[in-house]
C-alpha positions in Angstrom: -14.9 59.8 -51.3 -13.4 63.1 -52.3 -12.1 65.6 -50.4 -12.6 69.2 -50.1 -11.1 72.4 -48.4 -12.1 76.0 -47.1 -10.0 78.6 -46.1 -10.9 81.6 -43.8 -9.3 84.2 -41.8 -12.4 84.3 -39.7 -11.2 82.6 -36.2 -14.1 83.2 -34.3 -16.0 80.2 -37.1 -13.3 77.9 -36.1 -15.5 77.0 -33.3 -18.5 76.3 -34.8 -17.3 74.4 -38.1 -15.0 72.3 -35.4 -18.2 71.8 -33.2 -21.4 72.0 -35.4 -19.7 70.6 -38.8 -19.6 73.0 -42.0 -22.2 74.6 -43.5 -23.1 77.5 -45.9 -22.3 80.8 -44.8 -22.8 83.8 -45.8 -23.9 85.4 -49.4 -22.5 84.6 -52.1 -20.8 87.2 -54.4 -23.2 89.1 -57.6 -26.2 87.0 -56.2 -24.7 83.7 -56.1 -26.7 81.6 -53.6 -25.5 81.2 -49.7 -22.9 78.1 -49.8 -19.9 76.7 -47.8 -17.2 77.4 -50.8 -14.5 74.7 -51.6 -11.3 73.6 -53.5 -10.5 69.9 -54.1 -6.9 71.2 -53.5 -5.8 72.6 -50.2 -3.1 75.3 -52.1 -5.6 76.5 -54.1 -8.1 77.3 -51.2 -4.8 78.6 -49.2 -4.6 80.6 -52.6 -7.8 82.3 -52.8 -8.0 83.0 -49.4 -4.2 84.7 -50.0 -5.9 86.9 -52.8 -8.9 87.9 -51.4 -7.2 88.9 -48.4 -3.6 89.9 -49.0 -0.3 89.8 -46.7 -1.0 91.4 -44.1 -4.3 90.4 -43.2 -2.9 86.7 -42.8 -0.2 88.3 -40.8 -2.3 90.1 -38.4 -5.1 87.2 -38.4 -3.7 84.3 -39.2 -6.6 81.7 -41.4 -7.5 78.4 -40.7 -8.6 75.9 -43.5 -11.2 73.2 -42.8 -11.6 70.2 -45.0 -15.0 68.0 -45.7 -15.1 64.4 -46.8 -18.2 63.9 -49.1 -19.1 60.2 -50.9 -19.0 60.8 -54.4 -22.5 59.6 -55.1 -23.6 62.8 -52.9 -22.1 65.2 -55.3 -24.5 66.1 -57.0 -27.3 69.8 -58.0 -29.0 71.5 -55.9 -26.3 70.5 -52.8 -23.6 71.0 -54.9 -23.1 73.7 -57.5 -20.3 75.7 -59.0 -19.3 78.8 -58.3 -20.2 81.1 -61.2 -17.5 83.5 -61.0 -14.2 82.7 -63.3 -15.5 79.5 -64.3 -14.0 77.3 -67.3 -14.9 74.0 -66.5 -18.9 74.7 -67.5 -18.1 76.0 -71.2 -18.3 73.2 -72.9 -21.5 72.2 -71.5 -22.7 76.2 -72.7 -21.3 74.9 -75.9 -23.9 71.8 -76.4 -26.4 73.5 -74.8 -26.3 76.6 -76.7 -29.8 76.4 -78.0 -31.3 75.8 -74.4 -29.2 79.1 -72.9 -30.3 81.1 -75.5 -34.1 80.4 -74.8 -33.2 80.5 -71.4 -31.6 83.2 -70.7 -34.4 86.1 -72.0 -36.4 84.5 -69.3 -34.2 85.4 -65.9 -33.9 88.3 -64.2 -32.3 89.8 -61.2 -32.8 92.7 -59.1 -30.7 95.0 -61.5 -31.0 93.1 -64.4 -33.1 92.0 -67.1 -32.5 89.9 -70.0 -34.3 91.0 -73.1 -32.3 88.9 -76.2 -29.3 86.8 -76.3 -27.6 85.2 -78.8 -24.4 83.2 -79.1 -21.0 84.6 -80.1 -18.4 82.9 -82.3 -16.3 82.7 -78.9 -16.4 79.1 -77.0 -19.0 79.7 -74.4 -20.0 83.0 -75.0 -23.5 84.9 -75.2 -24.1 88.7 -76.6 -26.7 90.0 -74.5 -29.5 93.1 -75.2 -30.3 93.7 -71.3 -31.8 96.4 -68.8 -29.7 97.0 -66.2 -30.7 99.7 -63.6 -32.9 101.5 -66.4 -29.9 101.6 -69.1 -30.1 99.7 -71.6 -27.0 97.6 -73.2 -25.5 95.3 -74.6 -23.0 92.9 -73.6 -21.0 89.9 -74.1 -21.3 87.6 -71.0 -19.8 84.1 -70.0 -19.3 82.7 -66.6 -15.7 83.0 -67.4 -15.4 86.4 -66.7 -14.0 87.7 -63.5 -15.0 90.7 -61.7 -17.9 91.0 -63.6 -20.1 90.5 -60.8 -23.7 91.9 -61.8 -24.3 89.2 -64.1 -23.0 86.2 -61.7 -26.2 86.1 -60.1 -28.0 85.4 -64.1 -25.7 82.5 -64.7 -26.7 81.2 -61.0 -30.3 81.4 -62.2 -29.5 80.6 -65.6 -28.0 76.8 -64.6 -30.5 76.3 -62.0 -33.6 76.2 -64.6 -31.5 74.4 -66.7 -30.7 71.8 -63.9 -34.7 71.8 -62.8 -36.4 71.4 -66.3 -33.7 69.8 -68.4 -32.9 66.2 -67.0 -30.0 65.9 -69.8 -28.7 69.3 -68.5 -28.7 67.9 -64.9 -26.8 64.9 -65.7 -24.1 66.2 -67.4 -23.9 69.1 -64.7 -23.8 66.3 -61.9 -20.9 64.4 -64.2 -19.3 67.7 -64.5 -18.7 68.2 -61.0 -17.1 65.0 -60.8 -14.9 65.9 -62.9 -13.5 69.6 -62.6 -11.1 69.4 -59.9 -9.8 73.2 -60.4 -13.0 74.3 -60.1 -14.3 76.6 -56.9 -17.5 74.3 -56.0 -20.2 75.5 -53.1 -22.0 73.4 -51.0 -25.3 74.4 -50.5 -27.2 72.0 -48.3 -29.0 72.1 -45.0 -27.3 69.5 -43.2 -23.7 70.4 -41.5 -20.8 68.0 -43.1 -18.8 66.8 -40.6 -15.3 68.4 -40.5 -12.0 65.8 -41.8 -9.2 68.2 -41.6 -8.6 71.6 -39.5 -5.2 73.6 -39.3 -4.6 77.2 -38.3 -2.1 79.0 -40.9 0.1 81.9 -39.8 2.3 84.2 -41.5 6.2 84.0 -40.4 8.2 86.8 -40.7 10.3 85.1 -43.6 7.2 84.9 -45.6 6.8 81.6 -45.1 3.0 80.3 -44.0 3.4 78.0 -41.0 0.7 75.2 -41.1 -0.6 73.7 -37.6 -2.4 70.6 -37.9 -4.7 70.8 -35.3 -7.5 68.2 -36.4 -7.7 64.9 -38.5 -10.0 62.3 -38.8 -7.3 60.1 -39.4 -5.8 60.3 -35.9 -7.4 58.0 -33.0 -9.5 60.1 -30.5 -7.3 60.1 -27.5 -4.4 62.0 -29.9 -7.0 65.2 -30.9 -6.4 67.2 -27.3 -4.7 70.0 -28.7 -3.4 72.3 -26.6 -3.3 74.7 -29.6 -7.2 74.4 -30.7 -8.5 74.6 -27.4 -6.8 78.2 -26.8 -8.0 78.9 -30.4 -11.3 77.9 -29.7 -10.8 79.8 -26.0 -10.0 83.0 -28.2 -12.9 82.3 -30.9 -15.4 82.5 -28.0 -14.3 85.7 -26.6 -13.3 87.4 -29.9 -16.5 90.0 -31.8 -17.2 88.1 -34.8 -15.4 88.8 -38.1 -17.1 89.4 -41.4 -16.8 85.8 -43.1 -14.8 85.0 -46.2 -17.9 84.6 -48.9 -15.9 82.0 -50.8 
C-alpha cells in the first residue's frame, strides 16, 4: 500500500472528502485534466499548499490535509498520472522515447496552441518547438520541467496520454515510473471516491508555528473517532459559502 496526502484551505470540502471519500476536483492548471492532487509526503503537500497560498491565508483559514491509502497494483495510467507542471521524474523516460515525442508532439494541439515541428535539444529532456499560439507564431524550447509556463502544460498532458494509449512500452514504464518517484506531485483521476486514511485540520499560531490536529485515522478503533473538533468543523463546513478549491 502507499500512502498519499492533499492539502487544502478549503473547509467547506472537509465534509464531503470525510463523508463521500476523495475524488477529483476541480481543473487542473494550463489544461491539465480534473484530478484529486497528491504528495507521498505529508510536508511536502503542507508545502505546496504553503506556497500556493501564503501566511496569511493559513492564518485566517486554517487547511486541512486528507490522506488516501491506495494498493500499489492500482497505481497505475489513466487513474493515476503526474502532474505536468515542474516535473523531473518523467525526463528520462522523454530521454528514451525521444523519437516517439518528436512524432508525437506535431500531432497535439490545444485551444491556444498548435504544434507544427519539434525537435530535440542537446538539454536532458528538452524539445525546441515551431508552434502557433493565439495566431503568433514561435518558437520555443519546452520540457515538462518548467514552471510557470503554463500554456504548454496542457500539450505535455496530451502529449503522455497518446503515448500511454498507443505505445504499450510507453505505458509500462510510465506505470513503473509512478511507483517510483516519490517527490513527484501525482493526480488521481478516477471516478470512484478513495476512501479517506488520514484527516487533520492545520492552523497558523501566532509564533509561526503550524499546529496540526489529528482529527481522523484509520488506524484508531471506531468508538475513539467522535471528535468534538471535526464535528464543529464539519458544523461550520455546512453553513460556510463554498471556497474556490486548491487545483493541486
Amino acid at each position: 500500500m502507499k500512502e498519499f496526502f492533499h492539502a487544502s484551505n478549503n473547509i467547506h470540502s472537509l465534509r464531503s472528502f470525510f463523508r463521500e471519500g476523495a475524488k477529483a476536483i476541480g481543473q487542473g492548471l494550463g489544461g491539465q485534466k480534473k484530478g484529486f492532487y497528491v504528495f507521498e509526503r505529508k510536508t511536502y503537500a503542507l508545502s505546496h499548499l504553503y506556497f500556493l497560498e501564503g501566511k496569511k491565508q493559513l492564518n485566517d483559514k486554517g487547511g486541512m490535509i486528507v490522506g488516501i491509502k491506495v494498493n500499489k497494483k492500482d497505481i497505475k495510467y489513466p487513474e493515476w498520472q503526474f502532474d505536468y507542471e515542474g516535473l523531473l521524474d518523467v525526463l528520462s523516460l522523454l530521454e528514451k522515447y525521444a523519437a516517439s515525442v518528436i512524432k508525437t508532439l506535431p500531432q497535439i494541439k490545444t485551444k491556444d496552441i498548435k504544434i507544427l515541428s519539434c525537435r530535440k535539444t542537446p538539454r536532458f529532456g528538452r524539445f525546441l518547438v515551431t508552434a502557433e499560439k493565439k495566431g503568433e507564431l514561435i518558437q520555443k524550447a519546452i520540457s515538462p520541467a518548467d514552471l510557470g509556463n503554463t500554456g504548454f502544460i496542457g500539450i505535455w498532458q496530451k502529449t503522455f496520454d497518446f503515448l500511454c494509449q498507443h505505445n504499450p512500452s510507453f505505458r509500462k514504464d510510465y506505470d513503473d515510473l509512478l511507483l517510483d518517484t516519490p517527490l513527484s506531485c501525482k493526480k488521481y483521476t478516477g471516478q470512484s471516491p478513495l476512501p479517506v486514511s488520514y484527516l487533520s485540520y492545520m492552523q497558523l499560531q501566532p509564533n509561526g508555528e503550524l499546529k496540526e490536529t489529528v482529527l481522523y485515522t484509520d488506524e484508531q478503533p471506531k468508538e475513539k473517532q467522535s471528535c468534538p473538533f471535526l464535528k464543529t468543523l464539519l458544523a461550520q463546513a455546512s453553513l460556510k459559502r463554498p471556497q474556490k478549491s486548491i487545483e493541486k
